[in-house]
C-alpha positions as CSV (number, residue, x, y, z in Angstrom):
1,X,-86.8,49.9,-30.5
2,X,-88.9,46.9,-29.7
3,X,-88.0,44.3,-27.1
4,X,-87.3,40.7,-27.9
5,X,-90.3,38.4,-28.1
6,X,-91.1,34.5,-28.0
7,X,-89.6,32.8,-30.9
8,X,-91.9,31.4,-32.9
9,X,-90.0,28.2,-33.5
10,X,-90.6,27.2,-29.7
11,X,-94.4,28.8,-29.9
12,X,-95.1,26.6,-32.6
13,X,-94.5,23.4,-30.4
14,X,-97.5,21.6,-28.9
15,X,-96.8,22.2,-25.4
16,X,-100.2,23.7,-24.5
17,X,-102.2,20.6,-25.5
18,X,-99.5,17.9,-24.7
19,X,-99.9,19.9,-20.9
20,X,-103.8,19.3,-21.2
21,X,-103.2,15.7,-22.0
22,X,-100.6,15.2,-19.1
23,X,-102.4,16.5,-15.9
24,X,-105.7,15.6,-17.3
25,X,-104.4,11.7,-17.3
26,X,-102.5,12.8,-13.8
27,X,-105.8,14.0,-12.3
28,X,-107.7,11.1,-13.2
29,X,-105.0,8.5,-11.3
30,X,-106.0,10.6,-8.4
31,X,-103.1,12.7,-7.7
32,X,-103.5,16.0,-5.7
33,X,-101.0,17.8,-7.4
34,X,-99.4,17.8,-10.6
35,X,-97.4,20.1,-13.1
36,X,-96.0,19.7,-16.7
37,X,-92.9,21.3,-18.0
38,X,-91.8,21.6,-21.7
39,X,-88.9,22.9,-22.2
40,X,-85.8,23.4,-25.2
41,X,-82.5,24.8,-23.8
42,X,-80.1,25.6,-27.0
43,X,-76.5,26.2,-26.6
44,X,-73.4,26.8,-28.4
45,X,-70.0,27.0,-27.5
46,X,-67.1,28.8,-29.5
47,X,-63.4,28.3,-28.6
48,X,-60.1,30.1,-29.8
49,X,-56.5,30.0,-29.4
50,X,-53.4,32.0,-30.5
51,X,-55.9,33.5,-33.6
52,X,-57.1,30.4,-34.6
53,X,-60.8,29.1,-34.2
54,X,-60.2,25.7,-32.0
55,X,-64.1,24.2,-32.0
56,X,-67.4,25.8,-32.4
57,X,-70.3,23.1,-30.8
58,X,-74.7,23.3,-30.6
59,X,-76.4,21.5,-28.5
60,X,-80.3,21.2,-28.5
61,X,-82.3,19.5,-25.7
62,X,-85.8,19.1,-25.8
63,X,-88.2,17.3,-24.2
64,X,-91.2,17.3,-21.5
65,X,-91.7,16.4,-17.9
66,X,-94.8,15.2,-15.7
67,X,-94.4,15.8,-11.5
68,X,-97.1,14.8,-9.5
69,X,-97.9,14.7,-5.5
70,X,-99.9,11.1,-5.7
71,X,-100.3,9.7,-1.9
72,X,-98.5,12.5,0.0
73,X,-95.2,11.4,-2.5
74,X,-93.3,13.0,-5.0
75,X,-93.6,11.1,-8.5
76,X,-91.8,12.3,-11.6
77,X,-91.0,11.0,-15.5
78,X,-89.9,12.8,-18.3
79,X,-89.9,12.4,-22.6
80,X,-88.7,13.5,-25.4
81,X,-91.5,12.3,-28.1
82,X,-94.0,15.3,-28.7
83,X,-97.2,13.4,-28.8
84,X,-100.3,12.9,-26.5
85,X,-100.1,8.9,-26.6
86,X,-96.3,9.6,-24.5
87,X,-97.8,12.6,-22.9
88,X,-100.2,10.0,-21.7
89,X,-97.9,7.5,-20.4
90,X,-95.3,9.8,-19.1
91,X,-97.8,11.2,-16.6
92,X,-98.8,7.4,-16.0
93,X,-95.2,6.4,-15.4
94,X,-95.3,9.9,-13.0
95,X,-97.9,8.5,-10.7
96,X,-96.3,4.8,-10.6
97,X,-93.3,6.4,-8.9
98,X,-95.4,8.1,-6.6
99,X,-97.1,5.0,-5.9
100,X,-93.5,3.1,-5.1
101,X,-92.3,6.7,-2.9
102,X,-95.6,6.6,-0.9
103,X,-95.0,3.2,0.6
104,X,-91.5,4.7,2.1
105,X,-92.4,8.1,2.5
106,X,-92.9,8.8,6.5
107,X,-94.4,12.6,6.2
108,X,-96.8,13.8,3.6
109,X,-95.4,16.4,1.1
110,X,-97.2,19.5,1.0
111,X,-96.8,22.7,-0.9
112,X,-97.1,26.4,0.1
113,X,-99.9,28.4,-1.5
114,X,-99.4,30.2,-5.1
115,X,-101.9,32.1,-6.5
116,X,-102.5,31.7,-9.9
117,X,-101.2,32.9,-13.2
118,X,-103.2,32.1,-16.1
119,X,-101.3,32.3,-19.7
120,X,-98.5,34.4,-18.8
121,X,-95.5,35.4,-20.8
122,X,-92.0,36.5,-19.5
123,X,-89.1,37.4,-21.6
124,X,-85.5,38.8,-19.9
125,X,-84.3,41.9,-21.4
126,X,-81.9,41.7,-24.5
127,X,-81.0,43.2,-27.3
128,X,-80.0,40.7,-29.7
129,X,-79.8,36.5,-29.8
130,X,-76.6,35.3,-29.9
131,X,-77.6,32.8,-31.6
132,X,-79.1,34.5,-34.4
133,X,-75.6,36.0,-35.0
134,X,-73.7,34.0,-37.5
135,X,-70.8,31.8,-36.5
136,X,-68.2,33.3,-38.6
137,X,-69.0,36.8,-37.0
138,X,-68.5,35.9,-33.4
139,X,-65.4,33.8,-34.0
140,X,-64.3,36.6,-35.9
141,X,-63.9,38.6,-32.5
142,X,-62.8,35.5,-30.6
143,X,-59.7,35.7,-33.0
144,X,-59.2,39.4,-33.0
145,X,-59.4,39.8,-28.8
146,X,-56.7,36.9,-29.1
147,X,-54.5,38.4,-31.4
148,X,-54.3,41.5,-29.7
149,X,-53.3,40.4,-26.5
150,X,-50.4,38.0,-28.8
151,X,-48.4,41.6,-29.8
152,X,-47.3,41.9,-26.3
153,X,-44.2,40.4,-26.4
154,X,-45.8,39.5,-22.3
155,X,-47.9,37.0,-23.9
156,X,-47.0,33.6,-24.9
157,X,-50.3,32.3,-25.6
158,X,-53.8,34.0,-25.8
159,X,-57.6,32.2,-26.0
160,X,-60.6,33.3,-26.0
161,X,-64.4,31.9,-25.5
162,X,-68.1,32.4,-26.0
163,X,-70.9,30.2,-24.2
164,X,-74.2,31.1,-25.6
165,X,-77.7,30.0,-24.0
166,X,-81.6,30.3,-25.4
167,X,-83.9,28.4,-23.0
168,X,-87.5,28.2,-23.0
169,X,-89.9,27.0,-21.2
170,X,-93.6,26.5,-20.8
171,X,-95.7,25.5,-17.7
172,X,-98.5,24.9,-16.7
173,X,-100.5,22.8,-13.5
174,X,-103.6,21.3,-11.9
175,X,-104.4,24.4,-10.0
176,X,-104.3,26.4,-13.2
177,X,-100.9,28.7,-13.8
178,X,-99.9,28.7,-17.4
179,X,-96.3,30.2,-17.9
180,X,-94.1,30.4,-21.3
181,X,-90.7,32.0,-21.0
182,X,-87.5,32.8,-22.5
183,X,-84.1,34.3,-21.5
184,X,-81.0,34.6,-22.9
185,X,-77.6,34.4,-21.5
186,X,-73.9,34.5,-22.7
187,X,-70.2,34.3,-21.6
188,X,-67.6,35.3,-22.9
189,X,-63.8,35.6,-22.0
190,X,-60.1,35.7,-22.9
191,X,-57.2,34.4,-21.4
192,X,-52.9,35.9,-21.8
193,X,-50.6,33.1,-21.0
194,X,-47.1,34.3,-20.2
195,X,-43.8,33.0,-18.7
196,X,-40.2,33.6,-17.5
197,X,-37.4,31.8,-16.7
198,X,-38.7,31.2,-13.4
199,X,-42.2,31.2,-13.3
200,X,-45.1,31.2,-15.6
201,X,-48.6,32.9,-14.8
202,X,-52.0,33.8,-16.3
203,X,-54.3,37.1,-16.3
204,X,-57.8,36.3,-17.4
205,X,-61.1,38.7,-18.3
206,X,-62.6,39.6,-15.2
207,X,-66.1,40.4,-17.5
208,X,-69.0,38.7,-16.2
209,X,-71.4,36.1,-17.4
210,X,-74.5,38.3,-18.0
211,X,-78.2,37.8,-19.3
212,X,-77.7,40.0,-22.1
213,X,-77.2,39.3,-25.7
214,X,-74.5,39.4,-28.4
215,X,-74.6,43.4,-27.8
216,X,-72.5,42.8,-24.5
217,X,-69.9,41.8,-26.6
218,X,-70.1,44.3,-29.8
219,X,-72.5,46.7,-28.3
220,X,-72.2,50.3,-26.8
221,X,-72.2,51.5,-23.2
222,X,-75.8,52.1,-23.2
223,X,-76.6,48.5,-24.2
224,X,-74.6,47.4,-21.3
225,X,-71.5,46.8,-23.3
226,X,-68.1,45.5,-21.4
227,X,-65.2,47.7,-22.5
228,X,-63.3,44.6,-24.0
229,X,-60.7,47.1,-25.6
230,X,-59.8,48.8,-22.5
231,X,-58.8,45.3,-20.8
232,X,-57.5,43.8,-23.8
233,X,-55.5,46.8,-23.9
234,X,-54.1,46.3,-20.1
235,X,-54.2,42.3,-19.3
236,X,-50.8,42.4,-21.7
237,X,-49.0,44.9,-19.1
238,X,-51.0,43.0,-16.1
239,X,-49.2,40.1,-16.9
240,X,-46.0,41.0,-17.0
241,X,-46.0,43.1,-13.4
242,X,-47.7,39.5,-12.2
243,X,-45.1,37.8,-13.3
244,X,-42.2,40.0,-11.8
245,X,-43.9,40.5,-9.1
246,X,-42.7,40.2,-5.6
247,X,-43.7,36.5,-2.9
248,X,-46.4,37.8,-0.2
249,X,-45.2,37.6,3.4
250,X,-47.7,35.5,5.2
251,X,-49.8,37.2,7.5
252,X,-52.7,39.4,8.6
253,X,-53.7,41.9,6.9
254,X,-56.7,44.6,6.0
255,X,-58.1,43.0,2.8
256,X,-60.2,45.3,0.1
257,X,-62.3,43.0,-2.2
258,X,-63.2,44.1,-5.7
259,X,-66.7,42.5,-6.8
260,X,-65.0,40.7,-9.7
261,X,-63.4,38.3,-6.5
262,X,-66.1,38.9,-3.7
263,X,-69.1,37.3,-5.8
264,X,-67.9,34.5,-5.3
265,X,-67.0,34.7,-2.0
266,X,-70.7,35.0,-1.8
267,X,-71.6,32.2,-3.2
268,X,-70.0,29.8,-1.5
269,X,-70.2,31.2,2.4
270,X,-73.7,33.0,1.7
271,X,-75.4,31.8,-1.6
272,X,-75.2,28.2,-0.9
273,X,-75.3,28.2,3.0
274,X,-78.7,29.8,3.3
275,X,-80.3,27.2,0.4
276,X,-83.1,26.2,3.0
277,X,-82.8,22.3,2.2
278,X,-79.1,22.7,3.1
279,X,-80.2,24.5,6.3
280,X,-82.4,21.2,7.0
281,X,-80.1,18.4,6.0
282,X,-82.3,17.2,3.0
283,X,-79.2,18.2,0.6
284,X,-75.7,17.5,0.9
285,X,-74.2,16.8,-3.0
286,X,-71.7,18.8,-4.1
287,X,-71.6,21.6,-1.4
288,X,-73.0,19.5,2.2
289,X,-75.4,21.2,4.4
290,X,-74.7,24.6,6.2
291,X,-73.9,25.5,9.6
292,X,-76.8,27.8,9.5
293,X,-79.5,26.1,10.7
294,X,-82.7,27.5,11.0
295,X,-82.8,27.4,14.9
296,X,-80.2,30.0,14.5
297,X,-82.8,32.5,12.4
298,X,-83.3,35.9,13.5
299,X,-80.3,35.5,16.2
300,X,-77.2,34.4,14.3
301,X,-74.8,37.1,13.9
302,X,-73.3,36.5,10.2
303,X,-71.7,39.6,10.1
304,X,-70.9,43.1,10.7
305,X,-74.0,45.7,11.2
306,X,-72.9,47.1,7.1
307,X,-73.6,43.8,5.9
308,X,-76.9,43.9,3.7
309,X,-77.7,40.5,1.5
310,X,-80.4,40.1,-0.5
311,X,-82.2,37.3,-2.9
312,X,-83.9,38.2,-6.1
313,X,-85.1,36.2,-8.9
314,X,-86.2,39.6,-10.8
315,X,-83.2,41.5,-11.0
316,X,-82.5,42.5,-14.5
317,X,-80.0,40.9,-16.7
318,X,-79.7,38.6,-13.7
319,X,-78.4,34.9,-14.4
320,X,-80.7,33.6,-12.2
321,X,-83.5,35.8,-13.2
322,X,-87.1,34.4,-14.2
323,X,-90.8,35.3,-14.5
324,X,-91.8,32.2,-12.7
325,X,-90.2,29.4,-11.1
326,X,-90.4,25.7,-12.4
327,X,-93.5,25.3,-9.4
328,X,-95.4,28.7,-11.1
329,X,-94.1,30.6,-8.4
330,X,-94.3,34.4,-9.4
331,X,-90.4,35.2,-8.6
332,X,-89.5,38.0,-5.3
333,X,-86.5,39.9,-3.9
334,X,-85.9,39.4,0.2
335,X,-83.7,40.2,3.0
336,X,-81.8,37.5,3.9
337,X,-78.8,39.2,5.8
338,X,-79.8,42.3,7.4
339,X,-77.6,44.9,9.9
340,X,-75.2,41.6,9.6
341,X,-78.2,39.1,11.2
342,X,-79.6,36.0,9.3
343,X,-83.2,36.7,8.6
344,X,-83.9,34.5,5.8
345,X,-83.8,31.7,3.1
346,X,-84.1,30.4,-0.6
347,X,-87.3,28.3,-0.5
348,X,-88.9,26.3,-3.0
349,X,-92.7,25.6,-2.4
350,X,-92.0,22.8,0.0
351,X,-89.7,23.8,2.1
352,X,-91.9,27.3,2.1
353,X,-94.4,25.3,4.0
354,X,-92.7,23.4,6.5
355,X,-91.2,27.0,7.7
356,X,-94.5,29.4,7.5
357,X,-92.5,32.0,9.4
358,X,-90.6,32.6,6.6
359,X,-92.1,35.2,3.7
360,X,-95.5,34.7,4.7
361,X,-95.7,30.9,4.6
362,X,-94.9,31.5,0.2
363,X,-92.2,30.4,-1.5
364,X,-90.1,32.8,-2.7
365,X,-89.4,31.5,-6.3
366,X,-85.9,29.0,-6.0
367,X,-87.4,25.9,-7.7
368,X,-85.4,25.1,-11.0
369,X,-84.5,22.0,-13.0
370,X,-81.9,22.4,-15.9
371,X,-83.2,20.4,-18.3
372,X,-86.5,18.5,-19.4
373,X,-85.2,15.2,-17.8
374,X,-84.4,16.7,-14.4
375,X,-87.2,17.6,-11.6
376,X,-87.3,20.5,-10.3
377,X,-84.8,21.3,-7.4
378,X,-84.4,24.2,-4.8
379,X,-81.7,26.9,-6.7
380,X,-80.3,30.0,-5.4
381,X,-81.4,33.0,-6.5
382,X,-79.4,36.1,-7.4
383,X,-77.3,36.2,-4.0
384,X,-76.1,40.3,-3.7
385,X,-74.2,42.4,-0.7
386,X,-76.2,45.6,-1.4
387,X,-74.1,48.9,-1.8
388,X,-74.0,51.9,1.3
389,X,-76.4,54.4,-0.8
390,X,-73.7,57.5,0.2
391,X,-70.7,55.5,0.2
392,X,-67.3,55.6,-0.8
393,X,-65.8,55.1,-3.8
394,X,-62.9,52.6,-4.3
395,X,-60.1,55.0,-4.2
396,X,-61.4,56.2,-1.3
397,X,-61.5,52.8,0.5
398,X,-58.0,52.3,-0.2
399,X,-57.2,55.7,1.4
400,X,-58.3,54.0,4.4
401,X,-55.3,51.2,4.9
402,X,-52.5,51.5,6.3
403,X,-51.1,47.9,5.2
404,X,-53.0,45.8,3.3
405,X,-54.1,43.7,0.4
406,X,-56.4,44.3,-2.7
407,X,-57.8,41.3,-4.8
408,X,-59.1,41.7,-8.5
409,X,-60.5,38.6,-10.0
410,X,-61.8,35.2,-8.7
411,X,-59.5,32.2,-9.4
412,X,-59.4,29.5,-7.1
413,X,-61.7,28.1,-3.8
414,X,-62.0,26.2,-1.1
415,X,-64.5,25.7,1.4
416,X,-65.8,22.8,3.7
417,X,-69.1,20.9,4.0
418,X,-70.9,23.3,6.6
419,X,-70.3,26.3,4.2
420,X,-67.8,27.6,7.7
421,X,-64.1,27.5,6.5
422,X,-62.7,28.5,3.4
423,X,-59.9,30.2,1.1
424,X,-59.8,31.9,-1.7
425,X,-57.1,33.2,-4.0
426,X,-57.9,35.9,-7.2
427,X,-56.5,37.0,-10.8
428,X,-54.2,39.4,-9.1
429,X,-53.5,41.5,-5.7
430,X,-52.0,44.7,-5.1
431,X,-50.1,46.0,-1.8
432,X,-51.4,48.5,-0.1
433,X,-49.5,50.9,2.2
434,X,-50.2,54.5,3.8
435,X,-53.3,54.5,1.4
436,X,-51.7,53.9,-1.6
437,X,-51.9,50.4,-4.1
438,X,-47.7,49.9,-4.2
439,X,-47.7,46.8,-6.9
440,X,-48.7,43.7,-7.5
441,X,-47.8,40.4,-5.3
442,X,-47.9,36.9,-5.9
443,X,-49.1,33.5,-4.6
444,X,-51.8,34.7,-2.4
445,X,-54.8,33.4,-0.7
446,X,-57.3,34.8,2.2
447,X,-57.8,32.3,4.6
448,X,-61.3,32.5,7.2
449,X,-65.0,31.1,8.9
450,X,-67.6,32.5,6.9
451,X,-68.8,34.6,10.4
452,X,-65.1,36.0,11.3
453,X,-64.6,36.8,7.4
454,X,-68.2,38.7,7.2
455,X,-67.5,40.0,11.0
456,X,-64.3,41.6,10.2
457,X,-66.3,43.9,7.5
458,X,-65.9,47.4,8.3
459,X,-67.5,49.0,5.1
460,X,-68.8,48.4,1.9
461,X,-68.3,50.9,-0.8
462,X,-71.1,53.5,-2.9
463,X,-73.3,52.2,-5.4
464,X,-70.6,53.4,-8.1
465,X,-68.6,50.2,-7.1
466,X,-71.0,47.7,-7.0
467,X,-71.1,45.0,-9.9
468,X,-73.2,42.0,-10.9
469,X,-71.0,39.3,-11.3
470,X,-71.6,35.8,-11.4
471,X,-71.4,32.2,-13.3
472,X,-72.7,29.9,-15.7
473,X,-71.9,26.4,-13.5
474,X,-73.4,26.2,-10.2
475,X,-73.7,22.2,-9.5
476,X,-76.3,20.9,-7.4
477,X,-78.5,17.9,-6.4
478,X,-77.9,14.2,-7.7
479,X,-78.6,13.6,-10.7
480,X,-76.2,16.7,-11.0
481,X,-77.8,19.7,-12.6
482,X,-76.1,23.0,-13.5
483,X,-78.1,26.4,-13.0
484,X,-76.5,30.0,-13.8
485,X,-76.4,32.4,-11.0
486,X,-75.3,36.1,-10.4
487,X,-73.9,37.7,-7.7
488,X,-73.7,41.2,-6.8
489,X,-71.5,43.4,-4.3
490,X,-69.7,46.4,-4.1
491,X,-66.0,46.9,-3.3
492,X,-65.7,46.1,0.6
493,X,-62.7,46.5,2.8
494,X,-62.5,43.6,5.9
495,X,-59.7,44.0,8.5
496,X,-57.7,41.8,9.9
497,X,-58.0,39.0,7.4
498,X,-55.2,35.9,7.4
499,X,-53.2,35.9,4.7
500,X,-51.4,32.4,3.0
501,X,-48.5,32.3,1.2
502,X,-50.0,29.5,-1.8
503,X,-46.2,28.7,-3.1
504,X,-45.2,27.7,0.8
505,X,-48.4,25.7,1.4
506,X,-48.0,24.2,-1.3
507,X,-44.3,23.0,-0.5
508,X,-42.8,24.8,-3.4
């Protein structure tokens, strides 16, 4: 069986000569650098409720961008006409911001070297388009998964969702790269709502956001396939322990982390904090900066000696995976935790060079815009707390606590502007005692600094346990842009982690 190719709709676009146009009117204003983008990012969106289809949405955006370095400045200007006379005077408008940045810009932009890469073509590994699948079909299973969980008398209510994404992209620069891509992407989920006299709860999917195709959803095993009927079959029964279940007493306790919760752990006290131009101070929307600073690099004791962390761009079925970066960066996999030390950062091509020390003076592929009318930004790559090759399996991690806590799920999070202190709660957790899971508790939350948290891990379980999880919404910069972004880890136990009690903080 073949492997997906370029679709011919987005081949047939004139982004090849509308490029040519662009930096040849670019170079001619004098700038030293410049790169052109064209890019159409197609989405769709499916929602369900209680067996009936509630919405089905598309969204198209396409368009072209022109960045230039013009007088040591940044200058940038985008369109959405397809034709050389605005490819002409979108690179014009380009090097008049430039022009206007120069006069207020104190030190001189510069870019790490690339090498080149003359008309390449990447496409991420899928089986089939979700959005060649027709609407009817997918909805079709929306409404099934929904009215399976709804013969539990447990469940109340039931929904179910599927975000779809096809983005390409082609670009190409002064120095001479030429890059046209594609990947697909897709999330889906379900939701049981259910209640009691007292209290009222949720158990969600904890299926990740993959780049696969529709064959994650109908597939088979071998095609990387979620087993939706096993869950379907157990989030009814799920719920209704949750929702009998038993207050947690406050307090501290071992804590054993499924990857469906501790990916996102990761990206908020790793992923995020080691974003170089957070590190720096130049970014500080959405998230702030990071209290690790890159006076702290090589020396900074993140966590315990297990503690492995990794970026890669190339990982497959990675949400964050590319070919090439939006600066023609061929993309990498680095070290950037190692025996529990920082050793390293996301870079984009500028901030690459203003730390040389750091993969060889390159960037190591993290420059992404989201759309046609956004420039480029530094992204996180896909962020993962590598597995112990001979390590244990989860049952065998839970043989190892005496009283404790294990979390299934990401839910809710909390964390402050130096990426430092945070708290998370999950879907559900389980107490453990003499070794054994005892049942599930309720209102729970895990309280820590990112380097007691990381400190207090004693081991990290066997490749058998580790997971790629991840999501479709990481928000960054302003102008705000969204980038998708995976996560991997295996289960890992931590000891000595404080416990909340969400109901009593809350003053319930």
């Amino acid at each position: 069986m073949s492997g997906p190719v370029l679709d011919p709709t987005f081949a047939a676009l004139p982004h090849r000569r509308l490029g040519e146009v662009a930096l040849g009117r670019a170079e001619q204003l004098g700038a030293t650098h410049a790169d052109f983008r064209l890019e159409r990012v197609r989405s769709q969106h499916l929602g369900v409720r209680d067996g009936v289809l509630q919405g089905a949405s598309d969204a198209e955006d396409l368009g072209f961008a022109v960045r230039v370095l013009h007088g040591g400045a940044w200058g940038f200007a985008s369109g959405v006409v397809l034709t050389e006379a605005e490819a002409v005077a979108v690179a014009e408008r380009a090097v008049g911001v430039a022009r206007v940045a120069a006069t207020m810009t104190t030190e001189p932009v510069r870019l790490a070297p690339e090498p080149t890469y003359d008309d390449v073509t990447w496409v991420s590994d899928y089986d089939v388009d979700p959005l060649g699948v027709p609407v009817a079909e997918k909805a079709a299973v929306l409404v099934d998964w929904t009215a399976r969980l709804l013969r539990s008398d447990a469940v109340d209510h039931a929904t179910a969702f599927l975000l779809q994404v096809h983005e390409n992209k082609y670009y190409a620069d002064l120095a001479g790269t030429r890059t046209t891509q594609q990947r697909v992407r897709l999330q889906p989920g379900f939701e049981a709502m259910g209640s009691t006299a007292t209290s009222f709860d949720a158990m969600a999917s904890i299926a990740p956001p993959v780049g696969r195709g529709w064959e994650y959803c109908t597939g088979t095993p071998a095609q990387g396939a979620w087993d939706w009927d096993a869950e379907l079959a157990e989030v009814p029964d799920l719920l209704a322990e949750k929702l009998a279940a038993p207050s947690v007493e406050p307090g501290t306790y071992d804590l054993l982390v499924h990857p469906s919760n501790l990916w996102l752990t990761i990206h908020e006290s790793i992923g995020h904090a080691t974003e170089l131009d957070r590190a720096l101070g130049y970014e500080a929307n959405y998230a702030g900066t990071s209290f690790a600073t890159p006076d702290h690099l090589g020396t900074l004791r993140y966590g315990s000696e297990v503690m492995h962390v990794t970026g890669d761009r190339t990982y497959p079925h990675g949400l964050s995976t590319v070919g090439y970066d939006d600066e023609g960066v061929q993309t990498q996999s680095w070290d950037i935790v190692r025996d529990g030390v920082l050793v390293g950062y996301q870079l984009d091509r500028a901030m690459g060079e203003r730390m040389p020390e750091l993969n060889g003076g390159r960037s190591n592929g993290c420059a992404y815009a989201d759309s046609p009318g956004h420039v480029p930004v530094q992204r996180m790559a896909n962020v993962s707390l590598q597995p112990d090759p001979d390590g244990p399996s989860t049952e065998e991690l839970v043989g190892r606590v005496e009283r404790g806590i294990y979390v299934v799920g990401d839910k809710s999070w909390s964390i402050d502007m130096q990426r430092f202190n945070f708290q998370f709660t999950g879907q559900r957790f389980y107490a453990i005692e003499d070794g054994e899971l005892r049942g599930q508790l309720r209102d729970v939350a895990y309280q820590a600094t990112t380097t007691d948290f990381w400190g207090s891990l004693e081991a990290v379980g066997g490749p058998q346990t580790w997971v790629l999880g991840g999501a479709f919404n990481c928000g960054k910069a302003q102008p705000g842009q969204v980038a998708a972004v995976s996560h991997g880890c295996p289960t890992s136990l931590f000891r000595g982690v404080s416990i909340l009690n969400t109901a009593e903080e809350g003053g319930q």
